[in-house]
GUTI-137067 format. One record per atom (N, C-alpha, C, CB): x, y, z; residue in one letter; residue number from 1; atom name. Coordinates in Angstrom, 3 decimals, padded with zeros to 6 digits. Glycine has a CB too. Example, Ala and Ser with C-alpha at 12.3 -4.5 7.8 and 13.67 -1.06 7.14 Angstrom:
2
SITE        xx        yy        zz  vexza  zami  mipa
SITE   013.190  -005.690   007.800      a     1     N
SITE   012.300  -004.500   007.800      a     1    CA
SITE   013.200  -003.300   007.800      a     1     C
SITE   011.308  -004.473   009.046      a     1    CB
SITE   012.850  -002.250   007.080      s     2     N
SITE   013.670  -001.060   007.140      s     2    CA
SITE   012.900   000.030   007.870      s     2     C
SITE   014.084  -000.598   005.725      s     2    CB
***
This chain:
122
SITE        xx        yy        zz  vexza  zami  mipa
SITE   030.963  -002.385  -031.496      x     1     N
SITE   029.576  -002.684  -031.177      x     1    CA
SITE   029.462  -004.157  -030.812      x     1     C
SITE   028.641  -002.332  -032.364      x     1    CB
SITE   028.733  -004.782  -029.950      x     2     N
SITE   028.015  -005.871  -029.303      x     2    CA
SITE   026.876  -006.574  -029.444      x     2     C
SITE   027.868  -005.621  -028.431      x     2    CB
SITE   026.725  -007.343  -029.755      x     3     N
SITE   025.320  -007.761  -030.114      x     3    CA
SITE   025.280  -008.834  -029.062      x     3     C
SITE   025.024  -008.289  -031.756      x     3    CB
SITE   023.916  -008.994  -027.908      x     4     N
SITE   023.838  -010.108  -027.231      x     4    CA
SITE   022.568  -010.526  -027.518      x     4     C
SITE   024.128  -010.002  -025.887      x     4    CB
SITE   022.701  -011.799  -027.050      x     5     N
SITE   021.780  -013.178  -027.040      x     5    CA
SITE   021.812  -013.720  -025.878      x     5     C
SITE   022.171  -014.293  -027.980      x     5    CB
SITE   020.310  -014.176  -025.218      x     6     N
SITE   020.468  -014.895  -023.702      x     6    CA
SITE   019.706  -015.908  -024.107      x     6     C
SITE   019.905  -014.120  -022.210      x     6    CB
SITE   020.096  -017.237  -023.533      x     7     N
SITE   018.914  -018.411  -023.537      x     7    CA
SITE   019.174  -019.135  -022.498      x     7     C
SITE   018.815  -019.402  -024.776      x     7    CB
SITE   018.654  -020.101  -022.031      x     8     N
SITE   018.440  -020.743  -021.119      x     8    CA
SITE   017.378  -020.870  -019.855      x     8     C
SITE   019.297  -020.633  -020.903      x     8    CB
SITE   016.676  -019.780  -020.365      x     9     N
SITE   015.593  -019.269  -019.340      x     9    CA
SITE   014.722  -020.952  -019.664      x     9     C
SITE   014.540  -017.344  -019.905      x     9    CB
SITE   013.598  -020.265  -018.813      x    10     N
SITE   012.180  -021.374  -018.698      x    10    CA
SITE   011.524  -021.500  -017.373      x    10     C
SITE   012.578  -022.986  -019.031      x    10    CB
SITE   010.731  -022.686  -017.378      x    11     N
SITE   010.134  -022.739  -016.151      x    11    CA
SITE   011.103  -023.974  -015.198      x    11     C
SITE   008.419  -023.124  -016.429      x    11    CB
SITE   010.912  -023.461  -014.010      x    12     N
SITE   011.496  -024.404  -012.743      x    12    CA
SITE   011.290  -024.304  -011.836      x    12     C
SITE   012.512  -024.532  -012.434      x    12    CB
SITE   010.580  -025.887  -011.047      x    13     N
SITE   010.491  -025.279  -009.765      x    13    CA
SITE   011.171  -024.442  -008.873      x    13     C
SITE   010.382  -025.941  -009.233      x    13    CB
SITE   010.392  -024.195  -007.246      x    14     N
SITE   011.247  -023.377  -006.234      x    14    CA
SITE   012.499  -024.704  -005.646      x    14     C
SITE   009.993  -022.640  -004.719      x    14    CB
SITE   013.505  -024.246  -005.734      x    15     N
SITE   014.333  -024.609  -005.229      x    15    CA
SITE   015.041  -025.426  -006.427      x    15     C
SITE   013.926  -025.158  -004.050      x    15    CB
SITE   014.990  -025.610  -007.508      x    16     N
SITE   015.511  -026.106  -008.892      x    16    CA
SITE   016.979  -024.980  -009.128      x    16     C
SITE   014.036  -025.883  -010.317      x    16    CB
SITE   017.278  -025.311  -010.452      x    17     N
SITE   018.555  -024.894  -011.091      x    17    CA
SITE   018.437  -024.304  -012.377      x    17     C
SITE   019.436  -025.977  -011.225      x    17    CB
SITE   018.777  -023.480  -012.974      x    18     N
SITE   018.934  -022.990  -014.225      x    18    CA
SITE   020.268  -022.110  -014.468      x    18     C
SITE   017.729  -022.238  -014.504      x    18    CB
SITE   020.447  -022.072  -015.624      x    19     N
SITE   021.769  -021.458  -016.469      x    19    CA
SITE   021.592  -020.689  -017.556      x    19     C
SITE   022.627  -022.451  -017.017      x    19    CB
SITE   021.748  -019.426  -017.149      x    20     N
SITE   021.236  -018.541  -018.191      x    20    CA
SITE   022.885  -018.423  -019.111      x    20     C
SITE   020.458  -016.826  -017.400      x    20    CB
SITE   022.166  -018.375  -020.145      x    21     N
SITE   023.979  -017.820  -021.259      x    21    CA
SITE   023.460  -016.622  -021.654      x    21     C
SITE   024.639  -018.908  -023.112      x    21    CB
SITE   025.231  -015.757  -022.360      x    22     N
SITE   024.742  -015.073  -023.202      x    22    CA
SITE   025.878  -015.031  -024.166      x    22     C
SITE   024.213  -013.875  -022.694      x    22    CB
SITE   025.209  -014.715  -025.268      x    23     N
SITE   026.179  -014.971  -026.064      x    23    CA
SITE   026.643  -013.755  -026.866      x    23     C
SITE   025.795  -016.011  -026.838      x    23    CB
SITE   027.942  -013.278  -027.194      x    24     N
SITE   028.319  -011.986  -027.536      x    24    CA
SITE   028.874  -012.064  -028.998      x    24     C
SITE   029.350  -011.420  -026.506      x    24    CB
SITE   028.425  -011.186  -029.969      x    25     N
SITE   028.513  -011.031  -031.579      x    25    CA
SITE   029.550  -009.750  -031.681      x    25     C
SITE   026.809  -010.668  -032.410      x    25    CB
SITE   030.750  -009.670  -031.700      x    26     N
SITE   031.338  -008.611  -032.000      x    26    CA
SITE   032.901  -008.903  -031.507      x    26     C
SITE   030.574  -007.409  -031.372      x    26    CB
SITE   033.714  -007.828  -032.385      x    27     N
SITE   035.016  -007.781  -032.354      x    27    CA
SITE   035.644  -007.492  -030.734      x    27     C
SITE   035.378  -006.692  -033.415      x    27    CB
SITE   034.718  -007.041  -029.741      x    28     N
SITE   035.204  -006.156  -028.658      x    28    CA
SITE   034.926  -006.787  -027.163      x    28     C
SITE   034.461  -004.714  -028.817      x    28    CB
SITE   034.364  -008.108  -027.535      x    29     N
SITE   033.438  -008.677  -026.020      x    29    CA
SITE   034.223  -008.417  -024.673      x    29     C
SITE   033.164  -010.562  -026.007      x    29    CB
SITE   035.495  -008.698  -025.244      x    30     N
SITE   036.393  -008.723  -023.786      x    30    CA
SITE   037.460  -007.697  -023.195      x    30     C
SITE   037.205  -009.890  -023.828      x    30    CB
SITE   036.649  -006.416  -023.998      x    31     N
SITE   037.084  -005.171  -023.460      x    31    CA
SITE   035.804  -004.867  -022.811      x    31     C
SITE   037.647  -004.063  -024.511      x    31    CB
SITE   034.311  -005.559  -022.780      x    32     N
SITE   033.962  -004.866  -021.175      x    32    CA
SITE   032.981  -005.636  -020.595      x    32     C
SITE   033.340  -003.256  -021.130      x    32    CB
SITE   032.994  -004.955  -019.229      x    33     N
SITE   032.204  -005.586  -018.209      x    33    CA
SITE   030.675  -005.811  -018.579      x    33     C
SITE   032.311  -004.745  -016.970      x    33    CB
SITE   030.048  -007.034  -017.714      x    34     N
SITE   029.333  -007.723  -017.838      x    34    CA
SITE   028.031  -007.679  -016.778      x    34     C
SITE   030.053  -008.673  -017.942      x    34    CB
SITE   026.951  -007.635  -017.115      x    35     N
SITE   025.733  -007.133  -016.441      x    35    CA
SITE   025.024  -008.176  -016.775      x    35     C
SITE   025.112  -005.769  -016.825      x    35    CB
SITE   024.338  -009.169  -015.256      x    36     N
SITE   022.806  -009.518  -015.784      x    36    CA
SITE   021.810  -008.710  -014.960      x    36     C
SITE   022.394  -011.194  -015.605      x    36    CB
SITE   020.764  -007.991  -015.368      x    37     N
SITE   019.511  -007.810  -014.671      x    37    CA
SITE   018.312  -008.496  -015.185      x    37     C
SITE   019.223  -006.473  -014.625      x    37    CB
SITE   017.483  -008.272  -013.828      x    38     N
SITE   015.908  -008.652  -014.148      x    38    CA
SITE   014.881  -007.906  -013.881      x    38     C
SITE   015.490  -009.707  -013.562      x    38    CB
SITE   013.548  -008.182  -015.018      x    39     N
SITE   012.426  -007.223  -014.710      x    39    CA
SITE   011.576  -007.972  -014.918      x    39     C
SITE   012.231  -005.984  -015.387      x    39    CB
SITE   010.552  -007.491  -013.962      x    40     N
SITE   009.087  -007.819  -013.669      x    40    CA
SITE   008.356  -006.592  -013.913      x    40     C
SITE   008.813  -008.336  -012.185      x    40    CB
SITE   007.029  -007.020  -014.852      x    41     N
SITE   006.090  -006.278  -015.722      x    41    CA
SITE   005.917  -004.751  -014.382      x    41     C
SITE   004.296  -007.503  -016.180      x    41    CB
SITE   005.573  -003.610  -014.104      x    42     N
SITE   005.671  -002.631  -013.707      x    42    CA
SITE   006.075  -002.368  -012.539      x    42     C
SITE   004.904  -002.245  -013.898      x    42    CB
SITE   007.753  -002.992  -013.024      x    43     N
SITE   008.929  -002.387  -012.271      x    43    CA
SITE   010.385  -002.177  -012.794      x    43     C
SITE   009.086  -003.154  -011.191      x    43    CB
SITE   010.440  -001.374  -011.981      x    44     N
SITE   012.405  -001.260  -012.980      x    44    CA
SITE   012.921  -002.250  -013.042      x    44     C
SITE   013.822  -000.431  -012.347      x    44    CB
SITE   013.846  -002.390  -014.127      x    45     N
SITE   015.000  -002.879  -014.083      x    45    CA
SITE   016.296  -003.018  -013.157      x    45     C
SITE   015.215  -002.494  -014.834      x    45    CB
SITE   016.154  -004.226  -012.664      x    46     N
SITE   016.583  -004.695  -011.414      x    46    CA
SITE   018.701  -005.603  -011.507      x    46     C
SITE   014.996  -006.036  -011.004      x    46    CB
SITE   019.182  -004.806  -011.129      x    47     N
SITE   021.138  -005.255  -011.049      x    47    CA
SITE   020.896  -006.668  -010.127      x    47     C
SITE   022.555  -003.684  -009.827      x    47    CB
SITE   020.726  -007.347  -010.984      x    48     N
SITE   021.505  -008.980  -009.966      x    48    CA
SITE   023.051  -009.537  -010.143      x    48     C
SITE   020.612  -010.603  -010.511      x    48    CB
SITE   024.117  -009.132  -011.219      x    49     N
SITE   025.664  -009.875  -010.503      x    49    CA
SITE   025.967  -009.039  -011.765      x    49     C
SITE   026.182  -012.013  -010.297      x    49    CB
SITE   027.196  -008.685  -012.014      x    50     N
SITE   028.628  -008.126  -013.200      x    50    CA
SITE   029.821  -008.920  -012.397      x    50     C
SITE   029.085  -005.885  -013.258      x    50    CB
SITE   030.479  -008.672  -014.102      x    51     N
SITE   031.725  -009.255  -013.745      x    51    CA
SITE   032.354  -008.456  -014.724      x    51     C
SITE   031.927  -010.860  -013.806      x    51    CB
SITE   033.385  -008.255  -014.213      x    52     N
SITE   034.488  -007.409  -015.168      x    52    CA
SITE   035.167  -007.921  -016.270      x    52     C
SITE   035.575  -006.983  -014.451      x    52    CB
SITE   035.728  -007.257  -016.844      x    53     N
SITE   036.195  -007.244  -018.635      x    53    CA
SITE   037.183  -008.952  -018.490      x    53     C
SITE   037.708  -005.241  -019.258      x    53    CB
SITE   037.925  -008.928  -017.596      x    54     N
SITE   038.520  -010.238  -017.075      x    54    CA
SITE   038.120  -011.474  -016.461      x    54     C
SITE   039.168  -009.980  -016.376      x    54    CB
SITE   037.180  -011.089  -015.704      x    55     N
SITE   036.205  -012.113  -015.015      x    55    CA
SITE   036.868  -012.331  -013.718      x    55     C
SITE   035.979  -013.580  -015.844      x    55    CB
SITE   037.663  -011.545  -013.216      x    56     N
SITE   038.509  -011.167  -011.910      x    56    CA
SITE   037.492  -010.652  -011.103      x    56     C
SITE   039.753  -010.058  -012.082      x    56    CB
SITE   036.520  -010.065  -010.711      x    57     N
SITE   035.834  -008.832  -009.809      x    57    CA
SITE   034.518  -009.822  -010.457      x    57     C
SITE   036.100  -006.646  -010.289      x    57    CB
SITE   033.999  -009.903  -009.407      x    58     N
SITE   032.467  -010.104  -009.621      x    58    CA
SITE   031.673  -009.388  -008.418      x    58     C
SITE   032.076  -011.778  -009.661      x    58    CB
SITE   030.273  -009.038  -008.669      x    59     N
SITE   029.330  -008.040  -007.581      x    59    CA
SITE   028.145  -008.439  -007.921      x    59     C
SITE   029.380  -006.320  -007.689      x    59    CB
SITE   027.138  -009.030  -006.836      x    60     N
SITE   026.494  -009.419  -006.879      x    60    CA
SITE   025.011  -008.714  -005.938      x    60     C
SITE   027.126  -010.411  -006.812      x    60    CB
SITE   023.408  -008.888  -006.214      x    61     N
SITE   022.899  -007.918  -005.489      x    61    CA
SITE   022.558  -009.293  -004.385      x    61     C
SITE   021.589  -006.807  -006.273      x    61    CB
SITE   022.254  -008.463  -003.350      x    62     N
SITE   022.036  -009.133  -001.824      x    62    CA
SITE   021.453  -010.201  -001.353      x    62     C
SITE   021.461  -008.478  -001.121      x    62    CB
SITE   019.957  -010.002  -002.660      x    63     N
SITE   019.279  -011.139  -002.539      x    63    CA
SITE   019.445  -012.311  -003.084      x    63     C
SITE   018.360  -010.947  -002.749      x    63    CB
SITE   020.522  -012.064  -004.408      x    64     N
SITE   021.137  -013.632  -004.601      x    64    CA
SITE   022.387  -014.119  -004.540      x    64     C
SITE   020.921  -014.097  -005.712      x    64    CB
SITE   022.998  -013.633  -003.871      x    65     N
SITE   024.663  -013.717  -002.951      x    65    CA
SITE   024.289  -015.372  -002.837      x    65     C
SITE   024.929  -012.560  -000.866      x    65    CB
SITE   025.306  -016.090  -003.076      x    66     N
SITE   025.143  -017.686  -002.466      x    66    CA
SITE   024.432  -018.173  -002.950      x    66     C
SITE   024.812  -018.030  -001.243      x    66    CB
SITE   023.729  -017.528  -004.245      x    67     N
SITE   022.522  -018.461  -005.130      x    67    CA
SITE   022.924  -018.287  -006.233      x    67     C
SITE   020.930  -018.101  -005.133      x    67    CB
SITE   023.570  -017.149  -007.274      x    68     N
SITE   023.773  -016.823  -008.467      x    68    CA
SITE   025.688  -017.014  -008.650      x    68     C
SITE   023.020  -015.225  -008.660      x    68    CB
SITE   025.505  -017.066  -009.388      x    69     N
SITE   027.506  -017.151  -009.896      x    69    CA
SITE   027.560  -016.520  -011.317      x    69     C
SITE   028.356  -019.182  -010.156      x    69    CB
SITE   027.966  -015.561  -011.308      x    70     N
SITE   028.543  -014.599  -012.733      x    70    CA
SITE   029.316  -015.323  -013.168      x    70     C
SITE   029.297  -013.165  -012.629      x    70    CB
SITE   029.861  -015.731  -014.505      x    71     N
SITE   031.191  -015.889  -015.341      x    71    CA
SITE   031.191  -015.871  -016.969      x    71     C
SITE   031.788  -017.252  -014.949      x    71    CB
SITE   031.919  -015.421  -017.030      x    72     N
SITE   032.547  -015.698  -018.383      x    72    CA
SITE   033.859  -016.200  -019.157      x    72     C
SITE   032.466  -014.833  -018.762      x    72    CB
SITE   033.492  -016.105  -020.483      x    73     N
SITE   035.004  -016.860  -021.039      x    73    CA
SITE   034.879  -015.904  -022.481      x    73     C
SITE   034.987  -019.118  -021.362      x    73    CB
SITE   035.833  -015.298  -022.540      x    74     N
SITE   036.675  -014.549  -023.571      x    74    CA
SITE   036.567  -015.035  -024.830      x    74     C
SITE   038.054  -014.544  -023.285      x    74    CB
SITE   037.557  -016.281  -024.445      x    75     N
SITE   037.558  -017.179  -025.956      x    75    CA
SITE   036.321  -017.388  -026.672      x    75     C
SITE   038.035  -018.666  -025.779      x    75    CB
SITE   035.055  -017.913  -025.871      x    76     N
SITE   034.127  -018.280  -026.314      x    76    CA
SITE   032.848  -017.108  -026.433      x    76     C
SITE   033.963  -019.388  -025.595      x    76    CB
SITE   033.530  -015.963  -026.085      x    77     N
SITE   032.718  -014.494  -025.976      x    77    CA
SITE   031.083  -015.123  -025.369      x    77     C
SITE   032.582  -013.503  -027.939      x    77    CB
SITE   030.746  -015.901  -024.361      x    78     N
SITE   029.912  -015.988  -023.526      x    78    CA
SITE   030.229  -015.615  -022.191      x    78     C
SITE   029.515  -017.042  -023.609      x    78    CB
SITE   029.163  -014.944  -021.707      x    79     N
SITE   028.957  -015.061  -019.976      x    79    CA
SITE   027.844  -015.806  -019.501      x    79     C
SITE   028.723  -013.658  -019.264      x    79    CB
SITE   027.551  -016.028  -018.888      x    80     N
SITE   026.804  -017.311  -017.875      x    80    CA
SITE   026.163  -016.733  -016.937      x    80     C
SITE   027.769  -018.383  -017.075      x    80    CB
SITE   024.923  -017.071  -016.154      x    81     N
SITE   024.332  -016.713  -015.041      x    81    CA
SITE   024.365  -018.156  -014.264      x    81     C
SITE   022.879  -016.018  -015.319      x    81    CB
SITE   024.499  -018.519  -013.532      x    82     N
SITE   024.160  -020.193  -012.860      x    82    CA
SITE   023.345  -019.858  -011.737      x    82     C
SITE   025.634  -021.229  -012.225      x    82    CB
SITE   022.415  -019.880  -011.672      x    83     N
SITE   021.348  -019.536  -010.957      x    83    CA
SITE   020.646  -021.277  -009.821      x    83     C
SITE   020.168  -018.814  -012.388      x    83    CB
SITE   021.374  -020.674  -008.777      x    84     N
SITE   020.807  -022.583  -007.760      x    84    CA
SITE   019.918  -021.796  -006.719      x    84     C
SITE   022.591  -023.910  -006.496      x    84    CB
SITE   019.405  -022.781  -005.970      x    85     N
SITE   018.249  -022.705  -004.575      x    85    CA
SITE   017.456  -021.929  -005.592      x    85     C
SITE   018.698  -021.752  -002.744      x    85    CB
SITE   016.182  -022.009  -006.917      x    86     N
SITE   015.752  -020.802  -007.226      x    86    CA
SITE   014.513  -020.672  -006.425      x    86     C
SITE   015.592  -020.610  -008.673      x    86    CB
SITE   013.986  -019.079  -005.898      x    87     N
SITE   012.226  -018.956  -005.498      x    87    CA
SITE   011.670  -017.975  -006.101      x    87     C
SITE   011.800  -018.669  -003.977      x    87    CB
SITE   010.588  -018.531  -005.894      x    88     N
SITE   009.128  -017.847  -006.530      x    88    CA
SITE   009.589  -016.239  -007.267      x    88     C
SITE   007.746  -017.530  -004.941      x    88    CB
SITE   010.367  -015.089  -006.432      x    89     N
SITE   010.497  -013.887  -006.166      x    89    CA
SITE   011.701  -013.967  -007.171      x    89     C
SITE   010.612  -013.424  -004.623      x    89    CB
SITE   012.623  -014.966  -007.719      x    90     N
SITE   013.248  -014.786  -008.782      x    90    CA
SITE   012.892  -014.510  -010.463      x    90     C
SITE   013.799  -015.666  -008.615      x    90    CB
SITE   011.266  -015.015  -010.104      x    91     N
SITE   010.728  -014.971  -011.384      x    91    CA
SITE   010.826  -013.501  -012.131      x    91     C
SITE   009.292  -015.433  -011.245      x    91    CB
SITE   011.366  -013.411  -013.590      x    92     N
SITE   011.913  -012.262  -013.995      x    92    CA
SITE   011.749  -012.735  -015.763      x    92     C
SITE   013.606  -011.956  -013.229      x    92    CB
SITE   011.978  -011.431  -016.476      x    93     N
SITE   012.713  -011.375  -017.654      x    93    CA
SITE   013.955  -011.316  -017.462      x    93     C
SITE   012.412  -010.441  -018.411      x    93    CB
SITE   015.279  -012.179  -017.774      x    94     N
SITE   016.929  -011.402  -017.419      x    94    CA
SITE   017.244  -011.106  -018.660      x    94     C
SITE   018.320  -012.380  -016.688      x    94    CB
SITE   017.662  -010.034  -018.508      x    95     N
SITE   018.949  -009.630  -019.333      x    95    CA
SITE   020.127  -009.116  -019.107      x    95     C
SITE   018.742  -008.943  -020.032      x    95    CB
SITE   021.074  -009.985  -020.278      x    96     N
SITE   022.682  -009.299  -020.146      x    96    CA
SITE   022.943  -008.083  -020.656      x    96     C
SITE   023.753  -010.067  -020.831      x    96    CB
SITE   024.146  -007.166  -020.238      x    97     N
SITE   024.182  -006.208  -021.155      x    97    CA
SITE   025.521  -005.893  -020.592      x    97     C
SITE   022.996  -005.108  -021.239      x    97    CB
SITE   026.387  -004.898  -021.511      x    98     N
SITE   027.518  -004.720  -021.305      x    98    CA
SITE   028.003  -002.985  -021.196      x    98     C
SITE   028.094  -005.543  -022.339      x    98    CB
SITE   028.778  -003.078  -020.625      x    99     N
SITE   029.097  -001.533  -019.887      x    99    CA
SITE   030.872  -001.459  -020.127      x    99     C
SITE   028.567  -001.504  -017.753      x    99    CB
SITE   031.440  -000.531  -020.534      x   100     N
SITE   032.705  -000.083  -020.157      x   100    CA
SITE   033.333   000.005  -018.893      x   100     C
SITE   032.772   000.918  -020.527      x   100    CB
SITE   032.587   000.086  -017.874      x   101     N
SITE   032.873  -000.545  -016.609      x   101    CA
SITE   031.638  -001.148  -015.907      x   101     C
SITE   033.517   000.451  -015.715      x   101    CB
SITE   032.350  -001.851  -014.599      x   102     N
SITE   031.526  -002.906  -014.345      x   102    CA
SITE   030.488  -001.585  -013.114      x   102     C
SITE   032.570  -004.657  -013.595      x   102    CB
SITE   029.364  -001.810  -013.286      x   103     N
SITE   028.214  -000.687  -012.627      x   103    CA
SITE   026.891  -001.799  -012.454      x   103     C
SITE   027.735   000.944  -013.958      x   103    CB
SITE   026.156  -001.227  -010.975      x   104     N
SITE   025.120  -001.749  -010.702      x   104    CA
SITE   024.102  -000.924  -011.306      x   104     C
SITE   025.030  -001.965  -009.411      x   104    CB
SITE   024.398   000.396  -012.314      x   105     N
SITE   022.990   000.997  -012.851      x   105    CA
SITE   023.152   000.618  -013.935      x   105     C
SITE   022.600   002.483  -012.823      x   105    CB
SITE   021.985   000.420  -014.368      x   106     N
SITE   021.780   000.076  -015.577      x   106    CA
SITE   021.914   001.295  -017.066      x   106     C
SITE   020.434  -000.507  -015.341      x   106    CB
SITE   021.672   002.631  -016.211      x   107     N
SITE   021.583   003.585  -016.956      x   107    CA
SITE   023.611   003.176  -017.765      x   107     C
SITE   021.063   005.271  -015.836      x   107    CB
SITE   024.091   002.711  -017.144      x   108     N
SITE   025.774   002.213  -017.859      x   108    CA
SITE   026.152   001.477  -018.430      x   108     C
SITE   026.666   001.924  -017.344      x   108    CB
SITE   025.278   000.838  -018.792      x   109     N
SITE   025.159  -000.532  -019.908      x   109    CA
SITE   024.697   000.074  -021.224      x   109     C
SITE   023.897  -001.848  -019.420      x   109    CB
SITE   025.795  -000.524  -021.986      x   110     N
SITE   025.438   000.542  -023.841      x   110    CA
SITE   024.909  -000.706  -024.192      x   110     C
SITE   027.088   001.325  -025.294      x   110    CB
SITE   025.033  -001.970  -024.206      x   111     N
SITE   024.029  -002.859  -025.073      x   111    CA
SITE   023.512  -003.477  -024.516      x   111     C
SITE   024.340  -003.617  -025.961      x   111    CB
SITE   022.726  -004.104  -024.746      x   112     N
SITE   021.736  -005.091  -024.055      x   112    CA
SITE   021.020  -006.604  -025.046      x   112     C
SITE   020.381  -003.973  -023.588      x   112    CB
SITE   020.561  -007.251  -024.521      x   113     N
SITE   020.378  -008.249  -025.328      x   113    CA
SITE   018.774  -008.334  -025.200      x   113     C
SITE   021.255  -009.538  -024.933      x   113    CB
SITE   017.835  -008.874  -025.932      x   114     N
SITE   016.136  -008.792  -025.604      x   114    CA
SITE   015.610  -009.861  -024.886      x   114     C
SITE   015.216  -008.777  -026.890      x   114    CB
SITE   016.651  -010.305  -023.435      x   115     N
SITE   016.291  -011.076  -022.668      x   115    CA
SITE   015.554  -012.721  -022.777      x   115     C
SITE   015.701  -010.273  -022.188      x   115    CB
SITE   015.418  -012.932  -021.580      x   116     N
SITE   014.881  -014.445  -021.334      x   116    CA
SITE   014.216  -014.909  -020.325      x   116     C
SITE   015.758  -015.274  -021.300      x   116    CB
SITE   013.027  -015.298  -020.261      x   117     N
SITE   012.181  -015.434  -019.485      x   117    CA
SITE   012.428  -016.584  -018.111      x   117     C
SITE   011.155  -015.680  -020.374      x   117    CB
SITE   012.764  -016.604  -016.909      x   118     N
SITE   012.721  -017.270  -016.189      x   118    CA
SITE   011.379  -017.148  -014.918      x   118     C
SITE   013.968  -017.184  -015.943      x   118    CB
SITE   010.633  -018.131  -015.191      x   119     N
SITE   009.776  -018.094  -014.436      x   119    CA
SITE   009.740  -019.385  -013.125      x   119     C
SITE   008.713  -018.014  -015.360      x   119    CB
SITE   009.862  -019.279  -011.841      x   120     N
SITE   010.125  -020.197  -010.691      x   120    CA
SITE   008.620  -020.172  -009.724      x   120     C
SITE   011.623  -019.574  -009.760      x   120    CB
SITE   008.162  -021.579  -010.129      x   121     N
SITE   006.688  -022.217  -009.528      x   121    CA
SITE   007.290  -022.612  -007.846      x   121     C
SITE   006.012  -024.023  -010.658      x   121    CB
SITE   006.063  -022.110  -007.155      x   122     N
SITE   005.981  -022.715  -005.739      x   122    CA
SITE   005.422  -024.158  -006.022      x   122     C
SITE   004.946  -021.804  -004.654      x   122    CB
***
């Protein structure tokens, strides 16, 4: 079992920087892949980047290709969001969560963490 934690959220302007963490509680972090999504109040839950059990394979969704960077580190059982250029339309709850393999649905993620608020001002 997994227990996550995300922080780093907050407010920032459009075009600012933020670094979301997360931090992983358990014997197993680096047997699996790595999920951040985001949601906005009445809409799904939205796949923005995974990275696999190694941190070899990363997949990212379309709209933040060249803005977001997945990673993690084993040793330190964290993964990272690095989130640059941010706009308005990024504004979200994110959360990490972890899957036995690396998947853009969310329905494949067995844990999840109770997210972090990033909100991005015009």
């Amino acid at each position: 079992q997994v227990q996550l934690v995300e922080s780093g959220g907050g407010l920032v302007q459009a075009g600012g920087s933020l670094t979301l963490s997360c931090a992983a509680f358990g014997p197993t972090f680096s047997s699996y892949d790595m999920g951040w999504f985001r949601q906005v109040p009445g809409v799904e839950r939205e796949f923005v980047a995974a990275i696999n059990w190694s941190g070899g394979s990363t997949v990212y969704t379309d709209s933040v290709k060249g803005r977001f960077t997945i990673s993690r580190d084993n040793r330190k059982d964290t993964v990272w969001l690095q989130m640059n250029t941010l706009k308005p339309e990024d504004t979200a709850v994110y959360y990490c969560a972890a899957a036995e393999y690396e998947s853009r649905d969310p329905r494949d993620y067995e844990y999840w963490g109770r997210g972090t608020q990033v909100t991005v001002s015009s």
